[in-house]
C-alpha positions as CSV (number, residue, x, y, z in Angstrom):
1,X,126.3,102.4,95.7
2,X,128.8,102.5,98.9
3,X,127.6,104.9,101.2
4,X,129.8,107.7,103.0
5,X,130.9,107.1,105.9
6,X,131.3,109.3,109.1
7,X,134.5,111.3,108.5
8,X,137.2,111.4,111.5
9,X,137.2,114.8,111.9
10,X,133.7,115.2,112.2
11,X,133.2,112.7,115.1
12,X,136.3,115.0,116.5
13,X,134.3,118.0,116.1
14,X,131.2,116.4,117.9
15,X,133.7,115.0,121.0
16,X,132.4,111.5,119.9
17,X,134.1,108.2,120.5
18,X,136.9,106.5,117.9
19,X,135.6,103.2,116.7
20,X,134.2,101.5,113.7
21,X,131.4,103.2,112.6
22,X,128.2,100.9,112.2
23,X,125.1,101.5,110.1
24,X,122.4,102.8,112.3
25,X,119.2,102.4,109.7
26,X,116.8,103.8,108.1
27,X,115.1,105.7,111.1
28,X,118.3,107.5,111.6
29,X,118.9,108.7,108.1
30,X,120.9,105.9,107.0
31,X,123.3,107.2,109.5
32,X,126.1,105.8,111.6
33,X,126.6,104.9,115.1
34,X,129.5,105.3,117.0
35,X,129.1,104.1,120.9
36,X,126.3,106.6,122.1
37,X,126.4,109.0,119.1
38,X,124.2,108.9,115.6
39,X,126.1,110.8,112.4
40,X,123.6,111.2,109.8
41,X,123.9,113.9,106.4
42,X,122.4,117.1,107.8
43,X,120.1,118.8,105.1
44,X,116.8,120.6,104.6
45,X,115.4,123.9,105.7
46,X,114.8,121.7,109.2
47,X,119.0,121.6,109.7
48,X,118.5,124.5,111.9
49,X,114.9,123.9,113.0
50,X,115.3,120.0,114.2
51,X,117.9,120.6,117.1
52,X,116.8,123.7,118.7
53,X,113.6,121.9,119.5
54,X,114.7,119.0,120.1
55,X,117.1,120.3,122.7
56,X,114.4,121.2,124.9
57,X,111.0,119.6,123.9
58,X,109.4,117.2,126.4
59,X,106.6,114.8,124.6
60,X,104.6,112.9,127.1
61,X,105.3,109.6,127.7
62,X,107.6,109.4,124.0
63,X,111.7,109.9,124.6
64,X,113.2,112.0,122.0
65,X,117.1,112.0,120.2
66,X,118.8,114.6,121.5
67,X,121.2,116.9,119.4
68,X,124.8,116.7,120.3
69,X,127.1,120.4,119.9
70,X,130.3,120.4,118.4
71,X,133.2,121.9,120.4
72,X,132.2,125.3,119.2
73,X,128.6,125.2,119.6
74,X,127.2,124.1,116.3
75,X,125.0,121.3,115.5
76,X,126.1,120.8,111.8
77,X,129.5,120.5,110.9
78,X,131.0,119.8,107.3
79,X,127.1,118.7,106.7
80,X,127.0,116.3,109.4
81,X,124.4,116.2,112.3
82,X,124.6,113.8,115.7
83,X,122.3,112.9,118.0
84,X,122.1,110.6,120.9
85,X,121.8,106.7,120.6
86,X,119.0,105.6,121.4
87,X,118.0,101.4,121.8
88,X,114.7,99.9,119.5
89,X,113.8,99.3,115.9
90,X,110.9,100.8,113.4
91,X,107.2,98.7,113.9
92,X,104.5,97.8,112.5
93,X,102.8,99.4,116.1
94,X,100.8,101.9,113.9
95,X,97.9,102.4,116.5
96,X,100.6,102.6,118.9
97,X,102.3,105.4,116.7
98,X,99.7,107.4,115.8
99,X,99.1,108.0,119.8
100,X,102.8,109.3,119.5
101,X,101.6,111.1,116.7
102,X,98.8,113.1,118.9
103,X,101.3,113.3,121.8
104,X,103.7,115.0,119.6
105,X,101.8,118.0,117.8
106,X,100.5,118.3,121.2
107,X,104.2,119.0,122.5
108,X,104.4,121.2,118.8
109,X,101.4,123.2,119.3
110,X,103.5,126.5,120.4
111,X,106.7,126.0,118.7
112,X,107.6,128.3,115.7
113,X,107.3,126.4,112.5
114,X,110.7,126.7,110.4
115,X,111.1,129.1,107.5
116,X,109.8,128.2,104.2
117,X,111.7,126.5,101.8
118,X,113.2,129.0,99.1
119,X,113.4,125.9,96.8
120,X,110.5,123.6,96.1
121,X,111.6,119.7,96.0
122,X,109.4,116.8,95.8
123,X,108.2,116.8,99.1
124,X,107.0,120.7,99.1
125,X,105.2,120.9,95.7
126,X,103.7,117.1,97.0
127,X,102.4,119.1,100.0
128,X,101.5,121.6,97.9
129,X,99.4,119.8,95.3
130,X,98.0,117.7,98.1
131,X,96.4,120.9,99.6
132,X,95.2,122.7,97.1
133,X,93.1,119.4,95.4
134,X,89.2,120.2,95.0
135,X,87.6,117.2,93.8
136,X,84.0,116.7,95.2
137,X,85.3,114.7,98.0
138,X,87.6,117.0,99.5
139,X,86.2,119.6,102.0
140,X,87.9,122.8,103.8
141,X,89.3,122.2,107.2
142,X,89.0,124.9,109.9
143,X,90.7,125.4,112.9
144,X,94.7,126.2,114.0
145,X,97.1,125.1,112.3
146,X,101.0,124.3,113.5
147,X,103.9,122.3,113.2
148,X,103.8,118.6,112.6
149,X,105.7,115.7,111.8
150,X,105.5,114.6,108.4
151,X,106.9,111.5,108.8
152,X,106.6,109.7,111.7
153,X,106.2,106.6,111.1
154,X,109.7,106.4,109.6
155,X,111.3,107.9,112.9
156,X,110.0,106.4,115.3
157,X,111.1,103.4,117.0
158,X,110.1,100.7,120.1
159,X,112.3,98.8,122.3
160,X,110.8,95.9,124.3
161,X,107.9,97.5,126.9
162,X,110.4,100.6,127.1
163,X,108.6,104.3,125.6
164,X,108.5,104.7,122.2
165,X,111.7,107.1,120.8
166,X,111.2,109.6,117.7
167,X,114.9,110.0,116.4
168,X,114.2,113.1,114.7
169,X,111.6,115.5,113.4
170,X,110.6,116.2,110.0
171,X,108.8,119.3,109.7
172,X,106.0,119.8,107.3
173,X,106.7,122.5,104.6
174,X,104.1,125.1,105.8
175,X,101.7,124.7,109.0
176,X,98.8,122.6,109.4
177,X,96.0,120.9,111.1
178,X,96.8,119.4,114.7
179,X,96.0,115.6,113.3
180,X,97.7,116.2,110.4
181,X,100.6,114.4,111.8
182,X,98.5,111.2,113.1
183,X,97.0,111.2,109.4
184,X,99.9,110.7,107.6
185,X,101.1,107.9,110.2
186,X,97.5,105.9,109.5
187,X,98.1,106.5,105.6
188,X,101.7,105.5,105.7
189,X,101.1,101.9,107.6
190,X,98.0,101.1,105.2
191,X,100.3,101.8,102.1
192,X,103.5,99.8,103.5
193,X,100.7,96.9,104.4
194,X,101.7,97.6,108.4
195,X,98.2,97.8,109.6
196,X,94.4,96.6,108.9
197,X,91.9,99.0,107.4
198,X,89.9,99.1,110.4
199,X,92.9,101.6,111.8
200,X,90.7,104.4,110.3
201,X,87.4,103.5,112.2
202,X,90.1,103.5,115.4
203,X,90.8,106.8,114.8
204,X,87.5,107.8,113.7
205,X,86.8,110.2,116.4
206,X,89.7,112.7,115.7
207,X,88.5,115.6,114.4
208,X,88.3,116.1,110.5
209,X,89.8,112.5,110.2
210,X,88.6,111.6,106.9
211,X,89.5,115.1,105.2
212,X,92.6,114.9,106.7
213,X,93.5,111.3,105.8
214,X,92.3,112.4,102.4
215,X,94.9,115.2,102.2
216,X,97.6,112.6,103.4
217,X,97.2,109.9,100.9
218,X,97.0,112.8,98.5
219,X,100.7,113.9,99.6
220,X,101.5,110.2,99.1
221,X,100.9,110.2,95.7
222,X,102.1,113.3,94.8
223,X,105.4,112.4,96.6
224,X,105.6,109.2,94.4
225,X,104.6,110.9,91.1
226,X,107.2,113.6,91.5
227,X,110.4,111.5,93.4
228,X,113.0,110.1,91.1
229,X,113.0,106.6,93.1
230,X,109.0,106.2,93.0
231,X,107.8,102.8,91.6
232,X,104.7,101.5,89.9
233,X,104.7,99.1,92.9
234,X,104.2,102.2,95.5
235,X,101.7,103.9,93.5
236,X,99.7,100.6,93.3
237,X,99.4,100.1,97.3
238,X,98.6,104.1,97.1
239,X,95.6,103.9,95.1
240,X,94.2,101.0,96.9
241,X,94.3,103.2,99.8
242,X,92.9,106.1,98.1
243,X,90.1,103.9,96.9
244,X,89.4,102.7,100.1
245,X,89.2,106.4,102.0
246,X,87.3,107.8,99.3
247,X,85.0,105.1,99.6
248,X,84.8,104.8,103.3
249,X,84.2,108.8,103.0
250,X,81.3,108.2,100.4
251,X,79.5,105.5,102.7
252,X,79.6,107.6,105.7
253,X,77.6,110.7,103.6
């Protein structure tokens, strides 16, 4: 399938550079670069959300893409979003992401979370079904909820012994837990194979860890049951990790 490329106008409308557009990756939406400027497809009930906090929200010790305006003040235009270039690939640096991951829904602990979505995709009746799952080995979690990333791992890249750079955020659907967000990192390098098991007794001393990890695999495999593009493959690497959190969770009782 040949992907769409930036149109002129739009990098006109954002006060961007002419060149030849080149494929920025998979951490910026499959976007395209152009000198310092990202283009990526804008969509979501996080179009208006993403910008207006990223605009202004400082993460310690993690850079963050910046939105760029169009002439007239928007950040979308014709379904288009930029952002600011910024150098470094996705890692396997999980343990090193999931510290992002803390630093981050520390910096989102008093931002408004974005409206609800009127429609449910994949990804919001996943979250849904991951929540509301009461098998024996899941157990309530107290405490405040907020805003988090729900898919960090994908956005975030490193560059040499530079900071590590989220290119965008990625809302949950509704609020929750503040190590919701370093969850689904841990759960998302042990399905793509990025990091050893032993991540989890790492992390062990976050708060509700295990519940939470639980809830995240759960998304996982909701997310792959319900996407059009899941595979057997992906739902295979999911169970293992399932198997192995339930089981960790059942030794530990």
């Amino acid at each position: 399938m040949i992907q769409e490329t930036v149109p002129a106008h739009v990098v006109s409308a954002f006060q961007g550079e002419s060149g030849l557009p080149e494929p920025a990756g998979h951490a910026w939406d499959n976007g395209w670069r152009i000198g310092p400027v990202v283009y990526s497809r804008a969509s979501g009930v996080a179009t208006g959300w993403s910008p207006k906090v990223r605009a202004t929200l400082q993460i310690d010790g993690v850079r963050l893409a910046r939105p760029v305006r169009s002439t007239d003040g928007r950040f979308v235009v014709a379904g288009w979003k930029a952002s600011t270039w910024i150098d470094g690939e996705l890692s396997r640096r999980v343990d090193e992401t999931v510290l992002v991951a803390l630093r981050l829904a520390d910096a989102l602990a008093t931002q408004p979370a974005p409206p609800e979505p009127e429609q449910a995709d994949p990804f919001v009746l996943a979250d849904q079904r991951a929540w509301e799952e009461t098998a024996p080995e899941y157990r309530p979690i107290t405490g405040p909820l907020q805003v988090g990333h729900a898919d960090l791992l994908a956005c975030t890249i490193y560059h040499g012994t530079q900071a590590p750079a989220v290119t965008e955020l990625v809302p949950f659907p509704v609020p929750r837990p503040h190590g919701y967000t370093a969850a689904l990192v841990i759960v998302d390098g042990l399905i793509a194979g990025a990091v050893d098991d032993g991540v989890v007794d790492r992390f062990r001393h976050l708060p509700d860890i295990d519940q939470l990890l639980l809830r995240a695999v759960s998304y996982r495999r909701h997310v792959n049951d319900l996407h059009p593009r899941s595979s057997s493959n992906a739902r295979a690497h999911i169970r293992r990790v399932e198997d192995l959190l339930v089981s960790r969770l059942t030794d530990t009782i």
